[in-house]
C-alpha positions, 0 to 999 in steps of 0.5 A, spaced: 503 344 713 504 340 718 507 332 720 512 331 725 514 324 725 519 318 726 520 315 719 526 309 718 532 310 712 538 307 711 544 311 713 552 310 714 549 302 713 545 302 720 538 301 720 536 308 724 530 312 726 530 320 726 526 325 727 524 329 720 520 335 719 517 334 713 512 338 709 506 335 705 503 343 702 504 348 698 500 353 702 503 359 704 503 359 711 510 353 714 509 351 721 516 351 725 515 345 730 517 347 737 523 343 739 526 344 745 533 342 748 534 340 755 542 339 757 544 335 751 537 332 750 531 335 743 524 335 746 519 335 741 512 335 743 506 335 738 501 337 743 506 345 744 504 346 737 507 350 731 510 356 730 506 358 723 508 364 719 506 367 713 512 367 707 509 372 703 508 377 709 516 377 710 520 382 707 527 382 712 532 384 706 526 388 703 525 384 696 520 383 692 518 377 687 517 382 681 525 386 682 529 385 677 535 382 682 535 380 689 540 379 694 541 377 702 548 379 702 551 385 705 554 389 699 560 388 702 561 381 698 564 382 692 568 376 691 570 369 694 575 372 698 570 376 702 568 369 704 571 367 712 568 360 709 572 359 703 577 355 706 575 348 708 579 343 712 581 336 708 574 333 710 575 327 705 580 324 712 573 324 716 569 319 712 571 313 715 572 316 722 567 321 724 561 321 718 557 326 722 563 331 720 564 329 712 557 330 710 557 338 714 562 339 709 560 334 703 553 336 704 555 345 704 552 345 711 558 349 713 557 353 707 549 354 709 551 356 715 557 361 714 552 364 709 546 364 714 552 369 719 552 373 713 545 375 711 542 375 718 548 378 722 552 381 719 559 378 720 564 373 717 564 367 720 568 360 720 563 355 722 566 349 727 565 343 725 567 340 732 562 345 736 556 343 731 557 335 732 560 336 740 554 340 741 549 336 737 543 333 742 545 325 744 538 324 746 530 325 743 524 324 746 518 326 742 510 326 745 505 326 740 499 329 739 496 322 742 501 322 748 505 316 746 513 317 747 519 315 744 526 316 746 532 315 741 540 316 743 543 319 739 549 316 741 555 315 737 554 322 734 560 321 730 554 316 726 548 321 726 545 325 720 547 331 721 541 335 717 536 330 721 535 335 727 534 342 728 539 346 729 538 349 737 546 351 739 547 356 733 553 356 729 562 358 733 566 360 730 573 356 729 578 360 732 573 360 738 572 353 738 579 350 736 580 345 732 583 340 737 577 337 742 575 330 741 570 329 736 563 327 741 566 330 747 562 335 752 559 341 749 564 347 750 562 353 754 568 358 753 574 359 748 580 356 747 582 362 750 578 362 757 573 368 754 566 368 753 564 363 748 558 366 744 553 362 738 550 365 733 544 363 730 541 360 736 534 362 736 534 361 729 528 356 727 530 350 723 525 347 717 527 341 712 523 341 706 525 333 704 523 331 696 518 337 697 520 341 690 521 348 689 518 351 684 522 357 680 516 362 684 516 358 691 524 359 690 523 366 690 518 366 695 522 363 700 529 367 699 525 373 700 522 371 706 527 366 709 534 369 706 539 363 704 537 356 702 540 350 702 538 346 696 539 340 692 537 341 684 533 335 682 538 331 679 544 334 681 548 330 687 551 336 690 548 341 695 548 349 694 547 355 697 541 359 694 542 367 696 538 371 691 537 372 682 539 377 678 535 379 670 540 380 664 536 381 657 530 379 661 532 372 664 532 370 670 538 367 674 539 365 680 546 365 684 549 360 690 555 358 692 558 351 690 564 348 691 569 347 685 573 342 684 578 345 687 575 345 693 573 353 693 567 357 693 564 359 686 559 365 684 554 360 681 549 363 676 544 359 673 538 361 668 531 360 670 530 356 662 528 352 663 529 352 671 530 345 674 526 344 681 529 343 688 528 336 691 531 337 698 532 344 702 533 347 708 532 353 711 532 358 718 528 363 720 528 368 725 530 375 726 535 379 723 540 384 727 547 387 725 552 384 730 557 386 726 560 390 732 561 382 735 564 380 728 569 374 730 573 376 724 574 382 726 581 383 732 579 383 738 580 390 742 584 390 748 582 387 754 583 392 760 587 388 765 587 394 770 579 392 771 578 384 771 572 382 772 570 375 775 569 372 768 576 374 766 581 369 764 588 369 766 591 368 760 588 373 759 590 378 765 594 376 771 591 377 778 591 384 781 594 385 787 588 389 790 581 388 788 581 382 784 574 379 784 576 372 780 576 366 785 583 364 782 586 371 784 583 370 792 589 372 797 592 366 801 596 367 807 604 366 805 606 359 805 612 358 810 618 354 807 619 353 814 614 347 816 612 346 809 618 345 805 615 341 799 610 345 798 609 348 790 610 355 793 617 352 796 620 348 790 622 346 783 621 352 779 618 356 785 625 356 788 626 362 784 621 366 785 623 373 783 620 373 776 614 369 777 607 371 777 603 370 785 599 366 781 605 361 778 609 362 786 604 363 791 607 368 796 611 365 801 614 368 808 620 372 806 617 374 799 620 380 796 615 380 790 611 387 790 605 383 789 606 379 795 609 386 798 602 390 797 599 384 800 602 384 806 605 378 806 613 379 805 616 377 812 617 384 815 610 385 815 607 378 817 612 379 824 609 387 824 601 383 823 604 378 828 608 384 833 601 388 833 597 382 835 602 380 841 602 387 844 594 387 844 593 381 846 597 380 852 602 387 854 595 392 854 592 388 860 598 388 863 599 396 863 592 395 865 594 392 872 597 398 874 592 404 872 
């Protein structure tokens, strides 16, 4: 079940090359290519080899063909209301100026992939648009089985494909990533708040199935084995996502998400008579873990700022006066207003220190600010610093003249 190689299609009016993973099989082992990625480029090499799995020895949410109904949901999910994806931005603004963007909504990749934070981690999650189109590769390189290469940019990303390409940064949520980073900017490593970024997903392997057609038996296979699938019924021009069945009277139906025509997610439930086939899909595998602790939807607890780490942001926690281990909060000698007037620390807001932080007003001679105080750096205790090297240095010696 393997054939990785490039192929031509028209898209966004532009004759592009892509990388495709396509299978050509209907047996039950799928082989997952190694792709890689180097900075901001996709490494695929035919000679690394597949990861092959055997779908019909997976069992993760613990269903089997023959069970009445099945799911990949927690049972938490009652209602579209329990959906942190149901709301989605106006993307009918980004068809003319970013296509990358309108297809991640058009095309449900938003919903497939909040429906992916659900099933295999147990959290909520507003998926970033920005995040998967900022972070997506700029470059491939593909070596075939034979050695011979091929290098294509992936420059503008705003006019790439965005289902083309494996997934290999994971999915953000929104409130980390922001809304307002320019689209084909560099890939973020931290919060719009300074702390920590983290993706979901990133070891997830990726695997497109193009004009493959899914059968009602292979449908079910997969959703047992690999958790939600994005799919395209045949004849249908809408995508869905496929997250389990359910028998009623002895009829099987299968249930997804879709978007109404209001633009919110509905519960779909379709009978399986008869049962139309899936053209394209596309579906992830990897491991199944409750992450549910670093769920984002969630309120953060409390940041200790008695004890900062070196990571810490400062929007989040002053400096310390005293064992602050961030780089920004490293003490500097007071800066004398004396000899440097135009200094930030002796001017405009700064002039006026008292209630400014030591990282808004750096410490100056004279400072009466407890941070400064504790520092040792207020007047009083620079001249005790500066008496006490005097004494030393030159009143010791002399006492020593006459000993």
């Amino acid at each position: 079940m393997k054939l990785a190689n490039l192929y031509q299609i028209m898209s966004f009016n532009k004759l592009i090359l892509v990388f495709a993973f396509v299978l050509i099989s209907n047996a039950e082992d799928i082989e997952f290519f190694k792709a890689k990625l180097e900075g901001t480029t996709l490494i695929a090499d035919e000679r690394d080899g597949y990861i092959t799995v055997d779908m019909d020895t997976l069992h993760p949410w613990g269903g089997q063909k023959s069970d009445p109904s099945f799911t990949v949901l927690p049972q938490r999910i009652k209602t579209t209301s329990d959906l942190a994806f149901d709301v989605r931005p106006n993307f009918q603004t980004y068809q003319d100026v970013c296509i990358f963007r309108y297809f991640y909504y058009l095309n449900s990749i938003y919903d497939f992939w909040g429906t992916i934070s659900l099933a295999y981690y147990n959290i909520s999650l507003i998926p970033s648009d920005l995040h998967f189109l900022n972070c997506h590769p700029r470059q491939v390189n593909i070596t075939y089985e034979s050695g011979e290469q091929y290098d294509l940019s992936l420059e503008p990303v705003c006019d790439q494909d965005v289902s083309s390409f494996p997934v290999l940064r994971g999915a953000v949520d929104t409130s980390c990533y922001g809304t307002t980073e320019t689209p084909g900017a560099a890939c973020k490593t931290t919060c719009t708040d300074g702390s920590q970024l983290t993706a979901f997903g990133k070891d997830l392997l990726y695997q497109s199935f193009i004009g493959f057609f899914f059968n009602e038996d292979y449908l079910k296979r997969a959703l047992i084995a690999f958790g939600p699938i994005l799919g395209r019924r045949e004849g249908n021009d809408y995508y869905e996502v496929f997250y389990g069945w359910e028998t009623t009277n002895s009829r099987v139906s299968y249930l997804s998400f879709v978007r109404g025509s209001n633009g919110h997610i509905s519960f779909k439930s379709e009978s399986s008579t008869p049962f139309k086939n899936i053209e394209d899909a596309y579906i992830v595998y990897g491991t199944r873990q409750d992450l549910s602790a670093q769920d984002p939807s969630k309120p953060k607890p409390p940041v200790d700022c008695t004890k900062p780490t070196a990571t810490t942001p400062l929007s989040q926690c002053p400096c310390l006066t005293t064992t602050d281990l961030r780089d920004e909060c490293k003490t500097s000698p007071p800066v004398d207003c004396t000899k440097s007037p135009t200094d930030a620390a002796c001017q405009g807001d700064c002039k006026d220190n008292t209630k400014k932080t030591i990282t808004e007003c750096a410490c100056i001679v004279g400072d009466k600010r407890d941070a400064c105080k504790e520092a040792g750096k207020d007047a009083s205790g620079s001249i005790r610093v500066l008496l006490s090297v005097v004494v030393t240095v030159l009143i010791l010696p002399v006492f020593a003249l006459f000993c």
